[in-house]
C-alpha positions as CSV (number, residue, x, y, z in Angstrom):
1,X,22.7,-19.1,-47.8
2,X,25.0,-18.1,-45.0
3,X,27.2,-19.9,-42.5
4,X,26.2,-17.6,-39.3
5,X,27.9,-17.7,-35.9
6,X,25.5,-15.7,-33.6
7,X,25.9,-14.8,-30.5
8,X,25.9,-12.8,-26.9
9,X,29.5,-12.3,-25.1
10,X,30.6,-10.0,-22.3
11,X,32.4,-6.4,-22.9
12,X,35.7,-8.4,-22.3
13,X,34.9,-11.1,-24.7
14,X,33.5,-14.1,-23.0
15,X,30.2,-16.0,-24.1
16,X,29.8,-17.9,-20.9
17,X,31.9,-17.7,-17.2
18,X,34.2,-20.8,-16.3
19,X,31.2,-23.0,-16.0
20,X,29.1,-22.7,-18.7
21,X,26.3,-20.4,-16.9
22,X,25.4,-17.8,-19.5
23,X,22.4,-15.8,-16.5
24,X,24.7,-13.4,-17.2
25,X,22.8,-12.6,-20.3
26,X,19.3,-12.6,-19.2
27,X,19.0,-9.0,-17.5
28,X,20.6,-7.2,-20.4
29,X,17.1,-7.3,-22.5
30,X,14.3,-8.8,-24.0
31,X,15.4,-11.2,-26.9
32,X,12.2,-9.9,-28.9
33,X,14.1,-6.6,-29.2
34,X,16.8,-7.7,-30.5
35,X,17.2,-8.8,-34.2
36,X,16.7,-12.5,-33.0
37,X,12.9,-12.9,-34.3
38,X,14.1,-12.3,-37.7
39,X,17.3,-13.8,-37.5
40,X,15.6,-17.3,-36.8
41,X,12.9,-16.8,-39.7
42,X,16.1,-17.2,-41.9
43,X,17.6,-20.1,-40.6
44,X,17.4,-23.9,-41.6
45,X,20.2,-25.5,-39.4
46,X,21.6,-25.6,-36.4
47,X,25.2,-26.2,-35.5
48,X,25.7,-26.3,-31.5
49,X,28.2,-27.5,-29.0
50,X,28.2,-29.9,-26.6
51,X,28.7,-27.2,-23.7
52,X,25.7,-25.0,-25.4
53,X,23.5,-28.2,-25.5
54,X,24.2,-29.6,-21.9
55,X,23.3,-25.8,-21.0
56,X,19.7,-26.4,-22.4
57,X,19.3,-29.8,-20.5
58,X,20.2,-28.7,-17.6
59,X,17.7,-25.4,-17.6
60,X,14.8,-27.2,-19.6
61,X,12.4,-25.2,-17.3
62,X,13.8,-21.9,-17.7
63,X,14.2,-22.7,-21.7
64,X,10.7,-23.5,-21.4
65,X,9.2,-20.9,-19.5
66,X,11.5,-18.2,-21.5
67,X,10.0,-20.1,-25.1
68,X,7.2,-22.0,-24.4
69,X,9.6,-25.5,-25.3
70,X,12.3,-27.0,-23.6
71,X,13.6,-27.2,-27.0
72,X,12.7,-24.0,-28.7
73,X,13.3,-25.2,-32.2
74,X,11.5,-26.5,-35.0
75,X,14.9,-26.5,-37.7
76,X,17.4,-29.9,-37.3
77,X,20.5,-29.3,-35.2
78,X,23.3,-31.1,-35.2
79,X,24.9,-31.5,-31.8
80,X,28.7,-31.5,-31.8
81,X,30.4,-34.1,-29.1
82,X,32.9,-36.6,-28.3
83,X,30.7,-37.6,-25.3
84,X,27.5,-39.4,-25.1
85,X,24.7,-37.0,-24.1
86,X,20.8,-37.3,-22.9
87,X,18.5,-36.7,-26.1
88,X,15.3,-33.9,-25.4
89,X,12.5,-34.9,-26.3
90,X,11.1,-33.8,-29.2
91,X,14.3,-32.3,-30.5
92,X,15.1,-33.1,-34.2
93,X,18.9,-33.3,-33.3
94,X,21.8,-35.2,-34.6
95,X,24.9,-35.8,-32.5
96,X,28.3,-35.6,-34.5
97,X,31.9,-36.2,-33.4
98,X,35.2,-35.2,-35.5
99,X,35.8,-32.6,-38.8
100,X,32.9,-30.0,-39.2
101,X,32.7,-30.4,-43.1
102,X,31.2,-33.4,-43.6
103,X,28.2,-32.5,-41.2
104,X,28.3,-28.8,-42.6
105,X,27.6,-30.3,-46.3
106,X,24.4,-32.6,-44.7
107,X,23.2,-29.1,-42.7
108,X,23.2,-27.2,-46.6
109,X,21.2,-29.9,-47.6
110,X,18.6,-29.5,-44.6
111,X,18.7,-25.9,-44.9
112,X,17.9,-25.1,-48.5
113,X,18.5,-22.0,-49.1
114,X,18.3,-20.6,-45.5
115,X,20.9,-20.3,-43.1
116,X,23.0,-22.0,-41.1
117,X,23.5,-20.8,-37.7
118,X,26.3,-22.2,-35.4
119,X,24.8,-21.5,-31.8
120,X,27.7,-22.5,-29.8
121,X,30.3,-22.4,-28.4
122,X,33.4,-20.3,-29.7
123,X,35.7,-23.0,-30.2
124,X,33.1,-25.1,-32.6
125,X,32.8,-21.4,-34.4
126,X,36.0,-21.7,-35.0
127,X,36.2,-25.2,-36.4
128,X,33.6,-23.3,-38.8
129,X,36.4,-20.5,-39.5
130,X,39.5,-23.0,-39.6
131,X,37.6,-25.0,-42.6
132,X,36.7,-22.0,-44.5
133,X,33.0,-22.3,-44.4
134,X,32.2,-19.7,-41.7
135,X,30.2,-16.7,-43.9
136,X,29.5,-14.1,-41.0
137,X,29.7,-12.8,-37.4
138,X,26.8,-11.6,-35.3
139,X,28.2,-10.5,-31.9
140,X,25.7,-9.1,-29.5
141,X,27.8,-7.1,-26.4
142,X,26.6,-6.6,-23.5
143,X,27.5,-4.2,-21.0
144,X,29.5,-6.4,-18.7
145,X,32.3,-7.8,-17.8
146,X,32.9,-11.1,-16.6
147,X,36.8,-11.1,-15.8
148,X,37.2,-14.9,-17.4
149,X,35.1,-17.7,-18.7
150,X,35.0,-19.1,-22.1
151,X,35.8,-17.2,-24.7
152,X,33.9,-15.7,-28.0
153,X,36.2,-17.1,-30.9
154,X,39.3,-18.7,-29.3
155,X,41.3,-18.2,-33.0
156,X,43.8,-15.0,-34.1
157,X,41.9,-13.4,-37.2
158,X,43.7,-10.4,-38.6
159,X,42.5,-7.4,-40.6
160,X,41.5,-7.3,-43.2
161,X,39.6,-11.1,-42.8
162,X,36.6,-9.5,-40.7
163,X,34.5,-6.5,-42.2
164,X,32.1,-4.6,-40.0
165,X,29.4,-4.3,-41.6
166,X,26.5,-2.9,-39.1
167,X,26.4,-1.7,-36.1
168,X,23.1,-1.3,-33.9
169,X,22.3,-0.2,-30.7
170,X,19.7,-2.7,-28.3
171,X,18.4,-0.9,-25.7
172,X,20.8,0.8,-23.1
173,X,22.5,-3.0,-22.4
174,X,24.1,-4.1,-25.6
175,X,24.9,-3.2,-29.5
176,X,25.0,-5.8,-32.2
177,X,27.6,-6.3,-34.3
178,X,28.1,-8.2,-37.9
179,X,30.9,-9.2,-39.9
180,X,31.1,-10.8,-42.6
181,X,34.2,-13.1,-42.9
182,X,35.9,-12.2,-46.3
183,X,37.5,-15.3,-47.8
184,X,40.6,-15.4,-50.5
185,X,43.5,-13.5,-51.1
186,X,42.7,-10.4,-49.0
187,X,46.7,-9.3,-50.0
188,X,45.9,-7.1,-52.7
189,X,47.9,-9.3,-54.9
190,X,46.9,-9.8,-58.2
């Protein structure tokens, strides 16, 4: 069982412009080309941001027409916010404020032995990172640039922390990248 930040960002490292609008994305491919179909199979929880989920509320139509749901999953997510926000319908969603842990351990139970997957946004990936408990990096680039906007993992990680471990090309638009986040003494002390 994995802790799994995956996500789209921009050649120059941004998952969404200024104002949350990630149509950016949507002429770069189809998601069913991408390692997405399998990726999901594998995963038991959700982790998302309060940005990520006020995205989906306000395109419900396009998130329907693009999955056939306005809320395309069937795992439990827990929604990440200080704020009070409108509930989908049909969503099996828990909203959480505060420390990442204590929500993390109740996503392993949910999970079982499949994956966590921390949709959104950068910052709560990083919350992930900052406690220890993020396992890997899935970056899918696209071939663009957006200039600003928010950014992929707002934290300073240093070699040798991250390890590429695959690279693969979708389509002409983007490559997918993993990493799995190496934890311990990565000094080469004994």
């Amino acid at each position: 069982m994995k802790t799994q930040y995956f996500t789209a960002t921009s050649l120059d490292g941004f998952i969404a412009t200024e104002n949350d609008s990630i149509d950016w994305l949507f002429p770069l491919g189809d998601l069913n080309d991408s390692s997405y179909p399998e990726f999901i199979s594998n995963v038991g929880a959700l982790a998302m941001g309060s940005a990520t989920y006020e995205w989906m509320v306000r395109n419900a139509e396009r998130v329907a027409a693009e999955t056939g749901s306005t809320w395309p999953y069937t795992q439990p997510a827990w929604i990440f916010s200080s704020r009070k926000l409108p509930i989908i319908e049909g969503a099996n969603i828990r909203f959480v404020n505060g420390d990442v842990q204590p929500a993390h351990a109740q996503m392993r139970a949910a999970a079982g032995t499949k994956n966590i997957w921390i949709v959104g946004g950068g910052d709560l990936a990083g919350q992930f990172y900052d406690a220890g408990l993020l396992d890997e990096l899935i970056v899918q680039v696209g071939s663009i640039a957006l200039g600003k906007g928010k950014p992929l993992f707002p934290r300073t990680v240093l070699s040798p922390v991250l390890r590429l471990v695959s690279v693969h090309q979708i389509g002409t638009g983007m490559a997918e990248l993993r990493y799995e986040v190496r934890k311990g003494d990565l000094s080469g002390a004994t």
